[in-house]
C-alpha positions as semicolon CSV with decimal commas, in nm:
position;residue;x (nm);y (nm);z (nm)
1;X;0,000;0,000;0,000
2;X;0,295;0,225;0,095
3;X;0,408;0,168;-0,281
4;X;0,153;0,210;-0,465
5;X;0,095;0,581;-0,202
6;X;0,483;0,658;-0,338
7;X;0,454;0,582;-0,666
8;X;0,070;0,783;-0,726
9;X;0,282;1,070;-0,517
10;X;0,560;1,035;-0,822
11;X;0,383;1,024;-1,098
12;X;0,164;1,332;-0,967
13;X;0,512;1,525;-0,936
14;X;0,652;1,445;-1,243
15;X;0,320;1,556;-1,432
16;X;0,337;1,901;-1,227
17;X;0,704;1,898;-1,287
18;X;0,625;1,905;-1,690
19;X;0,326;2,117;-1,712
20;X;0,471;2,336;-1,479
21;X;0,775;2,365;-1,733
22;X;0,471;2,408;-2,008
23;X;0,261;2,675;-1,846
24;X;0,535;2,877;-1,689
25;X;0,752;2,909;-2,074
26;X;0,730;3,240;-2,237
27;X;0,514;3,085;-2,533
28;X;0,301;2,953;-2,357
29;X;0,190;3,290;-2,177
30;X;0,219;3,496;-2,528
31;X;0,008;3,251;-2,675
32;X;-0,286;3,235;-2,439
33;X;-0,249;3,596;-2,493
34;X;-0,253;3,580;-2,824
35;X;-0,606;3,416;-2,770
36;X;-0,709;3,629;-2,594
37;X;-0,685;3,928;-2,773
38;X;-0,829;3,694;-3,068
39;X;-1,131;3,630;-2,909
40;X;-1,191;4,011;-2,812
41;X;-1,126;4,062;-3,190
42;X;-1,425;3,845;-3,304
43;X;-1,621;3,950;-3,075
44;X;-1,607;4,296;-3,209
45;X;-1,591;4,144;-3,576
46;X;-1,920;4,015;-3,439
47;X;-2,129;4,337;-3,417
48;X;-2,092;4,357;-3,808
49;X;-2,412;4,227;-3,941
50;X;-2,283;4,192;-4,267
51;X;-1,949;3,998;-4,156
52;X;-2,197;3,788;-3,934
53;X;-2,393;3,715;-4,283
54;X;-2,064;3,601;-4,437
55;X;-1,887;3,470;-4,259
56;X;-2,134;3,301;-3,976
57;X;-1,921;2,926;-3,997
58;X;-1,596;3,051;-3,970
59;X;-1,670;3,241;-3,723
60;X;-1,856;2,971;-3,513
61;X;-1,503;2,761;-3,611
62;X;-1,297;3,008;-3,440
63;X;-1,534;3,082;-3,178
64;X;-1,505;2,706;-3,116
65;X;-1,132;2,692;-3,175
66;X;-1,081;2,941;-2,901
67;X;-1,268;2,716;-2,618
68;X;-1,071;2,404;-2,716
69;X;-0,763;2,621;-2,678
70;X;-0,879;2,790;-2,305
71;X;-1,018;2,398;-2,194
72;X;-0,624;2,266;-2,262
73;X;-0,515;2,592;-2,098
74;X;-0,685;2,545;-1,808
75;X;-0,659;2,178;-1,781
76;X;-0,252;2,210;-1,818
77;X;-0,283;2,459;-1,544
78;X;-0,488;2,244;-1,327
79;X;-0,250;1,930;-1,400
80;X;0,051;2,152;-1,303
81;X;-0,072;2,171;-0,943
82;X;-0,116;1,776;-0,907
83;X;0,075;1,766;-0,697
84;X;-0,064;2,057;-0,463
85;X;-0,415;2,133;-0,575
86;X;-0,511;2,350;-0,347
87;X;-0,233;2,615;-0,406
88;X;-0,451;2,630;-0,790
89;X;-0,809;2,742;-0,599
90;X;-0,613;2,929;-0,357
91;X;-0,536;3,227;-0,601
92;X;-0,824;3,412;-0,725
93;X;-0,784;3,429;-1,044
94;X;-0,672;3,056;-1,133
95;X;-1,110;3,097;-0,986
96;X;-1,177;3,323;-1,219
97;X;-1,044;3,183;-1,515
98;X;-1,185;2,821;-1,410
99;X;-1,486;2,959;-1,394
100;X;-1,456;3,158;-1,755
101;X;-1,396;2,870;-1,934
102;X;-1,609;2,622;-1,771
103;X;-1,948;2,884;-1,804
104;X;-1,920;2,774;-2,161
105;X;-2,005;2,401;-2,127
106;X;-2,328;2,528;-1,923
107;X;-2,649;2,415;-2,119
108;X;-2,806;2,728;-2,016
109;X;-2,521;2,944;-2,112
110;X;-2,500;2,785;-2,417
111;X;-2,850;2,869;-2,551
112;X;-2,832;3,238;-2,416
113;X;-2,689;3,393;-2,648
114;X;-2,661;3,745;-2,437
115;X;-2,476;3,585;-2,125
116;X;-2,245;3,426;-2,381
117;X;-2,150;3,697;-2,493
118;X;-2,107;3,879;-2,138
119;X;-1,858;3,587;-2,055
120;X;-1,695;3,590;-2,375
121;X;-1,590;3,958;-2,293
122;X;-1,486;3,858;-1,985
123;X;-1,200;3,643;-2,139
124;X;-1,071;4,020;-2,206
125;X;-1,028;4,066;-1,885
126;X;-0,795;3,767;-1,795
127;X;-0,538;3,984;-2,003
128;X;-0,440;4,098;-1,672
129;X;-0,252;3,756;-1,555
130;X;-0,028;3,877;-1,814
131;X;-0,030;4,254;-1,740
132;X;0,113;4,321;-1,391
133;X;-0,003;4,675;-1,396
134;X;-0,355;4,592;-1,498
135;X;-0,363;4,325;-1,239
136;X;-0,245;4,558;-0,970
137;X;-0,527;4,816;-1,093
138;X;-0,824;4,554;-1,066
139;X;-0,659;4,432;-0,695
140;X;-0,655;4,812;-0,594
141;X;-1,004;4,878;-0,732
142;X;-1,143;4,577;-0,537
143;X;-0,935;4,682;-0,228
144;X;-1,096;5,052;-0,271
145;X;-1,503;4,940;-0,288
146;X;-1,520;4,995;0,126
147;X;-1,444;5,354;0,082
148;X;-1,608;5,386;-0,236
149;X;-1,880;5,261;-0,023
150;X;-1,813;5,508;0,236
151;X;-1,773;5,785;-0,012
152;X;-2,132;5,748;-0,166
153;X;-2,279;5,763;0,209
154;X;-2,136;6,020;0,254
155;X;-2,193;6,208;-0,111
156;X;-2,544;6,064;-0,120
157;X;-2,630;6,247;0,197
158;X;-2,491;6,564;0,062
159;X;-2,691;6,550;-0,200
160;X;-3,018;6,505;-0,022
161;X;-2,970;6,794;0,218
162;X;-2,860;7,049;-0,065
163;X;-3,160;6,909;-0,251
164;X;-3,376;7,006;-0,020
165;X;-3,234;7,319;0,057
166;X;-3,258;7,375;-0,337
167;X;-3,634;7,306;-0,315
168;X;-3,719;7,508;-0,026
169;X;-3,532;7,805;-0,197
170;X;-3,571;7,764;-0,611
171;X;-3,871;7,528;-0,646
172;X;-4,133;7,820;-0,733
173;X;-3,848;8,003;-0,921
174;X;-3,703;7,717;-1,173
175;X;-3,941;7,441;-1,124
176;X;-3,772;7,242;-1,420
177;X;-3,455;7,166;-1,194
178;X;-3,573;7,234;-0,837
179;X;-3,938;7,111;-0,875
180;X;-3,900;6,803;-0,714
181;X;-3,634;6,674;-0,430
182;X;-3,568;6,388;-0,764
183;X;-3,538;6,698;-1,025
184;X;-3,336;6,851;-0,755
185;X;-3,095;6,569;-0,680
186;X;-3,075;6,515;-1,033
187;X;-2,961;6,929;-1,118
188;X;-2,689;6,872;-0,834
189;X;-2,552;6,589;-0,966
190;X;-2,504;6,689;-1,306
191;X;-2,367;7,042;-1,160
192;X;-2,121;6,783;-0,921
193;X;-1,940;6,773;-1,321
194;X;-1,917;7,195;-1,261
195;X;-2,071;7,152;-1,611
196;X;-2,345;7,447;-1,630
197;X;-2,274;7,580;-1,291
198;X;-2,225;7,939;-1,454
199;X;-2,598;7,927;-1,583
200;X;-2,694;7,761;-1,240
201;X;-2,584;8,090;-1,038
202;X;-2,661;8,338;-1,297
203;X;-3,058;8,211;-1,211
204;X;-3,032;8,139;-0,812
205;X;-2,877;8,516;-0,852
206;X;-3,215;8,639;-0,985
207;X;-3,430;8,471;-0,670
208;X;-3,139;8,579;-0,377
209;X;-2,819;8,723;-0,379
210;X;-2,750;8,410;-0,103
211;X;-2,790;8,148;-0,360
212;X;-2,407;8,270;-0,441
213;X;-2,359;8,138;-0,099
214;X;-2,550;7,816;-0,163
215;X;-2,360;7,721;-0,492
216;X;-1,990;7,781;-0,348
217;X;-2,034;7,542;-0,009
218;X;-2,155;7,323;-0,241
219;X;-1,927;7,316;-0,518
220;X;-1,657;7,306;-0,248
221;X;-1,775;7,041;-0,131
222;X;-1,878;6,830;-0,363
223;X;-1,652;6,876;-0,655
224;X;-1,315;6,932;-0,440
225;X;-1,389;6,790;-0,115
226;X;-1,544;6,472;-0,174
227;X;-1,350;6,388;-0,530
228;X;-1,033;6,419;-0,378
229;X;-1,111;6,192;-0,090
230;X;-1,212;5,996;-0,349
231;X;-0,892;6,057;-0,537
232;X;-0,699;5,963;-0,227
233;X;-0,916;5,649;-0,129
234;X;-0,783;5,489;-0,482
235;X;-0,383;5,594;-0,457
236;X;-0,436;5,388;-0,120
237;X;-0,541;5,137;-0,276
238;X;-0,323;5,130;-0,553
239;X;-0,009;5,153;-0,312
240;X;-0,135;4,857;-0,129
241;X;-0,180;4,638;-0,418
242;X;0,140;4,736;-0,580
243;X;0,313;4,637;-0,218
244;X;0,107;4,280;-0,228
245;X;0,201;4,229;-0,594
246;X;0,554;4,268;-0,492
247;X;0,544;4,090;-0,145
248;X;0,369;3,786;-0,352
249;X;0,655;3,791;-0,645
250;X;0,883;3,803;-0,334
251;X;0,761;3,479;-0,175
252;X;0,646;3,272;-0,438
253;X;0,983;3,093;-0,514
254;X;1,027;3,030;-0,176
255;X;0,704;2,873;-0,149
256;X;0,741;2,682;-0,452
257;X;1,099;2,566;-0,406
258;X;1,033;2,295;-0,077
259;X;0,780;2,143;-0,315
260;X;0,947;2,093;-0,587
261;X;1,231;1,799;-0,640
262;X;1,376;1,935;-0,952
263;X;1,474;2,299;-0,799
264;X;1,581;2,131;-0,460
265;X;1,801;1,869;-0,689
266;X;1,976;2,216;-0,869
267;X;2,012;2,363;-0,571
268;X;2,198;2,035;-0,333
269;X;2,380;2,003;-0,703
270;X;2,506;2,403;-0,607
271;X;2,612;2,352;-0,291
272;X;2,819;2,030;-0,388
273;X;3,033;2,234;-0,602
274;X;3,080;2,545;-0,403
275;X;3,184;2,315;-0,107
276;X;3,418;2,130;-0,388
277;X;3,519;2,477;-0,434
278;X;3,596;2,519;-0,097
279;X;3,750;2,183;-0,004
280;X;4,021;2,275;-0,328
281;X;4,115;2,586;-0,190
282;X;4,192;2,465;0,135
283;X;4,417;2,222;-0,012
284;X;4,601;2,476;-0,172
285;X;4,680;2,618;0,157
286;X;4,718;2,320;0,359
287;X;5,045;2,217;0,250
288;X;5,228;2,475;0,394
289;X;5,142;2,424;0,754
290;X;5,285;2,080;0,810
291;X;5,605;2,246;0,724
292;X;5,582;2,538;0,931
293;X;5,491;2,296;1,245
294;X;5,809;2,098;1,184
295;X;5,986;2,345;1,203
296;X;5,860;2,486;1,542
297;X;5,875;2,189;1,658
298;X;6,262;2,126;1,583
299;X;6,320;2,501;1,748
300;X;6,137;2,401;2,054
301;X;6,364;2,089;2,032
302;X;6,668;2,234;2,011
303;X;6,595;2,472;2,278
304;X;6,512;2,218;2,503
């Protein structure tokens, strides 16, 4: 039983060992992105009726041609981690991908043609296992949705309050943008832009020479204020994800290297050498040093 236990745990390592040596080659990652960019291209070829007309087959070929190729992806991807699967559904987008590629086997997938082509354009997207940048963006844009969160609390409840204000004070005036607390919310929002703020205080100037008042608290806080929170919310974000993309590029050949025999093997093979190294040196210098204690021992000798 022990056997058969070792020789199942071999043969899993020496399939990670070559897909491994598969997925992680430079042609490998240029072609998958190669795909990639392939499959965005036909989908865009796609919203040509006429193209569509003509060429309908070939383009069901390559649309068909491109999920073979992402299946064997994923599958040589999946077989390089035989030998630790869990380290594969332990990164989030090995889950992401898996669950690209596998959508399109679903029988209701399949015969929607809308979602289909929702996940289709969301192969696009796994362009960033081969960007580092773009990965770090969508990491810092996840990391930022809390104080997004925060920041539209906080931004929606500005809005009300001016809105109201704006309703009490220009409703009878300019009923078209003040009518309603939702016309009101609605002017406020669009003036959040500064686009047609000019206009906006040349008529709250005609009702009260305090609407001046009303428009500058509010365009200092809305457009300033609250955009460059939002501003600094993101940089945050993007600093920390830039600091976990390195800390992960750091760590992930020492993780990898206890696993695996072949880097262990090139790296005992290392050591051998530089102690060979060592071992010549030192006979180099070790002949010299019987002589010199024979002769301190004669002086001592000789003295006695």
């Amino acid at each position: 039983m022990t056997e058969v236990t070792a020789g199942t745990r071999t043969a899993r390592e020496t399939l990670a060992h070559r897909c491994r040596a598969i997925t992680e080659a430079r042609w490998f990652a240029a072609t998958v992105f190669a795909l990639i960019l392939t499959n965005a291209a036909l989908l865009g070829v796609e919203t040509y009726s006429g193209l569509v007309d003509d060429w309908h087959r070939w383009l069901r070929l390559a649309e068909h041609a491109c999920v073979a190729a992402f299946t064997v992806e994923i599958v040589l991807r999946l077989a390089a981690h035989a030998n630790r699967p869990r380290d594969f559904f332990r990164d989030p987008w090995n889950l992401f991908d898996l669950a690209v590629v596998l959508s399109a086997f679903l029988p209701v997938v399949r015969e929607n043609s809308t979602v289909l082509r929702l996940l289709r354009l969301a192969r696009v997207l796994r362009t960033a296992r081969f960007l580092p940048q773009l990965r770090i963006f969508l990491v810092a844009v996840g990391r930022s949705l809390p104080g997004t969160i925060s920041f539209l609390v906080v931004g929606a409840l500005l809005l009300y309050v001016y809105a109201m204000v704006g309703w009490v004070f220009f409703a009878r005036h300019d009923p078209e943008h003040y009518g309603s607390i939702g016309r009101a919310v609605l002017t406020l929002f669009l003036l959040m832009t500064l686009d047609g703020i000019g206009d906006a205080v040349r008529a709250g100037l005609e009702v009260s020479h305090w609407s001046i008042l009303y428009y500058a608290s509010y365009v200092l806080l809305a457009s300033f204020v609250l955009v460059n929170v939002l501003i600094g919310v993101v940089i945050t974000s993007l600093d920390e994800a830039r600091d976990m993309e390195e800390n992960d590029a750091r760590d992930r050949p020492l993780a990898a290297s206890p696993e695996d025999p072949h880097l262990l093997l090139e790296r005992i093979a290392t050591a051998r050498r530089a102690l060979d190294d060592l071992e010549r040196g030192l006979t180099r210098v070790s002949p010299g040093r019987p002589r010199e204690a024979e002769r301190t021992a004669s002086t001592s000798g000789g003295h006695s």
